[in-house]
VOGU-706108 format. One record per residue (C-alpha): chain; residue in one letter; y, z, x. Coordinates in nm, 3 decimals, decimal comma. Example, Ala and Ser with C-alpha at 12.3 -4.5 7.8 and 13.67 -1.06 7.14 Angstrom:
// VOGU-706108
+-------+------+---------+---------+---------+
| chain | resn |      c2 |      c3 |      c1 |
+-------+------+---------+---------+---------+
|     A |    A |  -0,450 |   0,780 |   1,230 |
|     A |    S |  -0,106 |   0,714 |   1,367 |
+-------+------+---------+---------+---------+
// end
This chain:
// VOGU-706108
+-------+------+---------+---------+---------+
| chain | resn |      c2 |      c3 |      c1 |
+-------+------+---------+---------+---------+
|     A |    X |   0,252 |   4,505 |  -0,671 |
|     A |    X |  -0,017 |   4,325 |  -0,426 |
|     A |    X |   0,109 |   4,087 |  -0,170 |
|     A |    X |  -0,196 |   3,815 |  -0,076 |
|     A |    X |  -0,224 |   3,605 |   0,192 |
|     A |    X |  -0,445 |   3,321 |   0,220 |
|     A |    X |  -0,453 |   3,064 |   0,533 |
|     A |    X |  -0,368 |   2,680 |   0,379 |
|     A |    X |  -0,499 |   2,355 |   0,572 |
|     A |    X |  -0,231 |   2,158 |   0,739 |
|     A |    X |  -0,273 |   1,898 |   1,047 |
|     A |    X |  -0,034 |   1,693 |   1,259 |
|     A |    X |   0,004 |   1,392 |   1,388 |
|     A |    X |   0,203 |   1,300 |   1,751 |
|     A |    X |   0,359 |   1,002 |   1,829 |
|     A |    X |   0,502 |   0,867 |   2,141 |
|     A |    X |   0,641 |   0,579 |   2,338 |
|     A |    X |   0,519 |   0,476 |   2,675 |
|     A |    X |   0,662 |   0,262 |   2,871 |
|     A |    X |   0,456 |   0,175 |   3,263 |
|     A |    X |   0,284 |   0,531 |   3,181 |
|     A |    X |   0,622 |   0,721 |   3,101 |
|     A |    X |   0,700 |   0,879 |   2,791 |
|     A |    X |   1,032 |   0,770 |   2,659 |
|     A |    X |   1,030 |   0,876 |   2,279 |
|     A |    X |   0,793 |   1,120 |   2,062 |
|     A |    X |   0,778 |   1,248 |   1,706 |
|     A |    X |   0,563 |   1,520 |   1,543 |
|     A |    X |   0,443 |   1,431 |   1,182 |
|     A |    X |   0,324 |   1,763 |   0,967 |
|     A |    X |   0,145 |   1,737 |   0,671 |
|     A |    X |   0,161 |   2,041 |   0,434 |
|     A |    X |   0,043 |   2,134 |   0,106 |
|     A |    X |   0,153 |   2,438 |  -0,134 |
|     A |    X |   0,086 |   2,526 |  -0,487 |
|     A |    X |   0,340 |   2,345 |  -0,642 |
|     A |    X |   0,253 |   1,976 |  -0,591 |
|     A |    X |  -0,140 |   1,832 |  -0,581 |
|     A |    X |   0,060 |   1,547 |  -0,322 |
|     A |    X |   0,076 |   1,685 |   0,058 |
|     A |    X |   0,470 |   1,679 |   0,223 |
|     A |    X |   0,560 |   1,565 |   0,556 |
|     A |    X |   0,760 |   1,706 |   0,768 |
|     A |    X |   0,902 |   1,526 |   1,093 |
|     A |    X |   0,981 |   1,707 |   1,397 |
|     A |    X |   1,106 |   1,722 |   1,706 |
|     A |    X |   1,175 |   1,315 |   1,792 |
|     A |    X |   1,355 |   1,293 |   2,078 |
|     A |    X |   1,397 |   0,906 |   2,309 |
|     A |    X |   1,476 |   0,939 |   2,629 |
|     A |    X |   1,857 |   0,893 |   2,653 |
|     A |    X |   1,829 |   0,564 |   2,875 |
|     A |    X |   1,593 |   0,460 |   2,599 |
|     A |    X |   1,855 |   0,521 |   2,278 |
|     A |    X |   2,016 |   0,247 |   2,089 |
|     A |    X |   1,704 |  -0,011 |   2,144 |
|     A |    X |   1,512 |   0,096 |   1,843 |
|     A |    X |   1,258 |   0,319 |   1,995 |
|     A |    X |   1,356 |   0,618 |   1,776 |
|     A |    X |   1,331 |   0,410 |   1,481 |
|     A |    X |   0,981 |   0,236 |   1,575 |
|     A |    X |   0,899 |   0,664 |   1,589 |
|     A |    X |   1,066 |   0,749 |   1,249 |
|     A |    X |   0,890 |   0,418 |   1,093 |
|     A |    X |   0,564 |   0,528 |   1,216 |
|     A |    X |   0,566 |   0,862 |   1,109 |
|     A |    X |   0,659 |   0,741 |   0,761 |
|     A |    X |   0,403 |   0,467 |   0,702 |
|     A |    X |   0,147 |   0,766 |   0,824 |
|     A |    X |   0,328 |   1,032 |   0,551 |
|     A |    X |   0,260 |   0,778 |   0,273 |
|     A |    X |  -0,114 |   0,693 |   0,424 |
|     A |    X |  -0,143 |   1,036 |   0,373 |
|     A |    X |  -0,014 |   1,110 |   0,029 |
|     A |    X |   0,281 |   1,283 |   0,078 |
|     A |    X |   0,523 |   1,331 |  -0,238 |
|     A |    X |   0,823 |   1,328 |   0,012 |
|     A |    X |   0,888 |   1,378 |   0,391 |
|     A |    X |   1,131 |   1,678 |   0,533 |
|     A |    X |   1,332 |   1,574 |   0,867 |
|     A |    X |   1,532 |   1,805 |   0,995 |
|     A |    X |   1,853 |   1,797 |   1,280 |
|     A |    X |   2,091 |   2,082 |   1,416 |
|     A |    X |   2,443 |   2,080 |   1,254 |
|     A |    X |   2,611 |   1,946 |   1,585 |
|     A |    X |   2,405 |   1,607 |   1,570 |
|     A |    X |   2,615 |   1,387 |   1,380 |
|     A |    X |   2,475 |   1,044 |   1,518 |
|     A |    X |   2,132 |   1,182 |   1,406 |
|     A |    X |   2,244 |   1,222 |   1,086 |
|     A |    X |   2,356 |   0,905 |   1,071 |
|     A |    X |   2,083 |   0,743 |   1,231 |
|     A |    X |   1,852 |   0,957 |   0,962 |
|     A |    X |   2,056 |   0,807 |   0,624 |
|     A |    X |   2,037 |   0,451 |   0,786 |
|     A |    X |   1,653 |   0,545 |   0,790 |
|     A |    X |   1,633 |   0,610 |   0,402 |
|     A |    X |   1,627 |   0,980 |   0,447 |
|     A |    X |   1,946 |   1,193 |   0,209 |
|     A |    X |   2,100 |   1,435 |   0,301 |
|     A |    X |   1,915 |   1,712 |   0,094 |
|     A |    X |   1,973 |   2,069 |   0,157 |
|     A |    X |   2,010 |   2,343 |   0,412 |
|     A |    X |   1,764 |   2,439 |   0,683 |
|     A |    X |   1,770 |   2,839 |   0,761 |
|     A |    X |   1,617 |   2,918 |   1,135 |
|     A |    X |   1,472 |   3,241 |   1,244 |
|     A |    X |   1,444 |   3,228 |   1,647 |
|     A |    X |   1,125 |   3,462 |   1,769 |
+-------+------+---------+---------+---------+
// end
């Protein structure tokens, strides 16, 4: 049996939220491709609003722009992932149009 490895192209896009030059909200957009689709996947990382800045729509200005750039790209589908303990987020996440899909398993390094 041969194991292969072979690098695969993937980029990234950041979005953020200024406000009088400080940064109150970002999101990382990934876009990914493996063998089993000829359509790229998203998948959204890591938005975080300042916590002065929550509940005014500035996460959701993030989310929206990271999906009109997933579909600009292609993408069959985009992946968003949140910890277990972040209920709102989950709610705030099915109010986007995201489902609750699956299970996220987490290796720390």
């Amino acid at each position: 049996m041969l194991l292969q490895q072979r690098r695969i192209n993937a980029h990234g896009f950041r979005f953020s939220l200024t406000e009088k030059g400080k940064e109150v909200a970002r999101g990382f957009l990934y876009i990914l491709q493996n063998d089993l689709h000829k359509e790229p996947f998203g998948f959204l990382e890591d938005v975080y609003v300042r916590e002065e800045y929550r509940g005014k729509g500035n996460g959701e200005k993030i989310v929206r722009a990271a999906i009109r750039e997933a579909k600009r790209q292609g993408c069959y589908k985009l992946v968003g992932n949140s910890r277990n303990s972040r209920e709102q987020t989950h709610m705030f996440y099915k109010k986007m149009g995201f489902q609750d899909y699956g299970k996220e398993f987490r290796m720390e390094f």
